[in-house]
C-alpha positions in Angstrom: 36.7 53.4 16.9 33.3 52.9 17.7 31.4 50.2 18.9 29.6 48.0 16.3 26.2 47.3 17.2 25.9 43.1 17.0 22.4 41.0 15.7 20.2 41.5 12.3 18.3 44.6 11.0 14.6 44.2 11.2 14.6 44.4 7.2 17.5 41.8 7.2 15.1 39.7 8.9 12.2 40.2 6.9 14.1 39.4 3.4 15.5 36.1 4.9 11.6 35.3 5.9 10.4 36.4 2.5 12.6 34.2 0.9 12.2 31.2 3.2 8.0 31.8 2.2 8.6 32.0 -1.1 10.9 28.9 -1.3 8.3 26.6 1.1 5.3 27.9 -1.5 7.5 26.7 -4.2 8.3 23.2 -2.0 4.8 22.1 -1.0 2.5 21.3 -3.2 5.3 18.6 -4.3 5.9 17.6 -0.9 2.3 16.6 -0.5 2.5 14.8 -3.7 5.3 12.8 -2.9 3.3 12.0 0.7 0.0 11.2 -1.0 2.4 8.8 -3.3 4.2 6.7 -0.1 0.9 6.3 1.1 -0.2 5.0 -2.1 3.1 2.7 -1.9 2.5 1.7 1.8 -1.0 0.4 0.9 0.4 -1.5 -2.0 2.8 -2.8 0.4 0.5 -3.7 3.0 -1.6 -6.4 0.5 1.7 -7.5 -0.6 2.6 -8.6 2.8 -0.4 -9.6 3.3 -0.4 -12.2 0.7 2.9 -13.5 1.5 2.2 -14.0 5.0 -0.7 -16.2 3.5 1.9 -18.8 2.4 3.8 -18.5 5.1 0.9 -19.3 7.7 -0.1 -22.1 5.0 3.1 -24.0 5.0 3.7 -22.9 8.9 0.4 -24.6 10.2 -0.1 -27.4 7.6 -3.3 -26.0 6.9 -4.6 -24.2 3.2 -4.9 -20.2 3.7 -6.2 -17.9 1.5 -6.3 -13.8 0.8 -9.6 -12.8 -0.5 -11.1 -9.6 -1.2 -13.8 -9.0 0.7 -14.5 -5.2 -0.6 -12.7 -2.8 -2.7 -11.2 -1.4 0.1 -10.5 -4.1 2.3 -9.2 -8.1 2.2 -9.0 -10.7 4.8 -6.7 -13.7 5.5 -8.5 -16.9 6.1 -7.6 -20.7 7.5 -9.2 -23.6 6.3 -11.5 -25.1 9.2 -12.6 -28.2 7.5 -16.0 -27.2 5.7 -15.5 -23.5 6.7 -12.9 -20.7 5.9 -12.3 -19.0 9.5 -10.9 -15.2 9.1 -7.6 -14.5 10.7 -6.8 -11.0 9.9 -8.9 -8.3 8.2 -7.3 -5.2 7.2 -9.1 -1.5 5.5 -7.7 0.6 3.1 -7.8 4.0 3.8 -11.2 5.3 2.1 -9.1 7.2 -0.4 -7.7 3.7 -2.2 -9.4 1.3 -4.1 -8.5 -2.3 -4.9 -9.3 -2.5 -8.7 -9.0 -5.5 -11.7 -10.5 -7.7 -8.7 -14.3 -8.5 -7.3 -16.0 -9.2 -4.2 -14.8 -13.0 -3.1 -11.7 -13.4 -5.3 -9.0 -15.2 -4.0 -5.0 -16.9 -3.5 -5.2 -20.1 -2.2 -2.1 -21.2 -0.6 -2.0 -25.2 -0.7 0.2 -26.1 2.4 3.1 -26.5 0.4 3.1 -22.8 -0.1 1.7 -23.2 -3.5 -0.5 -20.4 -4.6 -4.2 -21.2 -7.2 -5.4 -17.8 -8.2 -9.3 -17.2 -8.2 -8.8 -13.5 -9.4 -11.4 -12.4 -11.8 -9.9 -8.9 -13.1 -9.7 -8.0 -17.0 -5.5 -8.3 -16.3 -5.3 -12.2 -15.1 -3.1 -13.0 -11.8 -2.6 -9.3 -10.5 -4.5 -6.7 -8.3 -4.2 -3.1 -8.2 -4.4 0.0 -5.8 -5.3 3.2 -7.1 -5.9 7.0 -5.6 -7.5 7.8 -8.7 -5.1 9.8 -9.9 -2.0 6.7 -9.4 -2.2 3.0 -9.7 0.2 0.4 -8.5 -0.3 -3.4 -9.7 0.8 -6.1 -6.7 1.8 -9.3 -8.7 1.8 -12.3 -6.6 3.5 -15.7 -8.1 2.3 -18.6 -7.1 5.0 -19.3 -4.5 3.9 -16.3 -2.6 6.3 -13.7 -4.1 4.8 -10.3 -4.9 6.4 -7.2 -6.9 4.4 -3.7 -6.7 5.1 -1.9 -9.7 3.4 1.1 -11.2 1.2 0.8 -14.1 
């Protein structure tokens, strides 16, 4: 008996890698779509957060807060000052989002009881929206800060 030679032909190797190819082609383009939609998700996320920790900060420092759109792509958190609104946080959405069913200067004004007075101008009353232009999500804040994202 002769020695068996050990390891993978060349064409052994070259099947399993045509296959592997052919199964990533296959794979991709829904892996990208299922990145380009947690991104959307995350964003979504983000404002939500964003206008819960409004009532939180309201009720936390005994002072009215507010979200307010300052852009369609980008929102601020703000503190009553007296006379003035002073801007505690600003955040950006990624240029590919847009905040829609909302204008320039519309706002939730959390009362220091953590009670929320909607200033939100959209067609669909008390919601905003995210969108890729392709996807939109729909963040729907109560008036005691709560938020669900749901798709629209």
């Amino acid at each position: 008996m002769g020695q068996r030679a050990r390891g993978f032909s060349l064409v052994e190797m070259l099947v399993v890698l045509a296959v592997m190819a052919i199964l990533f082609a296959l794979a991709a383009p829904n892996l990208f779509g299922l990145r380009r939609q947690l991104t959307l998700e995350q964003a979504a996320q983000n404002i939500s957060q964003g206008i819960q920790r409004c009532r939180t900060e309201a009720m936390a420092k005994s002072v009215p807060w507010r979200f307010v759109v300052t852009g369609m792509h980008s929102w601020q958190l703000q503190a009553d000052q007296g006379n003035t609104w002073r801007v505690m946080k600003t955040e950006t959405l990624p240029s590919q989002y847009t905040l829609t069913n909302v204008q320039v200067n519309d706002s939730i004004v959390f009362s220091t009881r953590g009670f929320g007075t909607f200033h939100l101008s959209g067609p669909v009353s008390g919601e905003l929206r995210v969108t890729d232009g392709n996807r939109t999500l729909r963040i729907i804040p109560t008036m005691v800060g709560d938020t669900r994202v749901v798709q629209l």
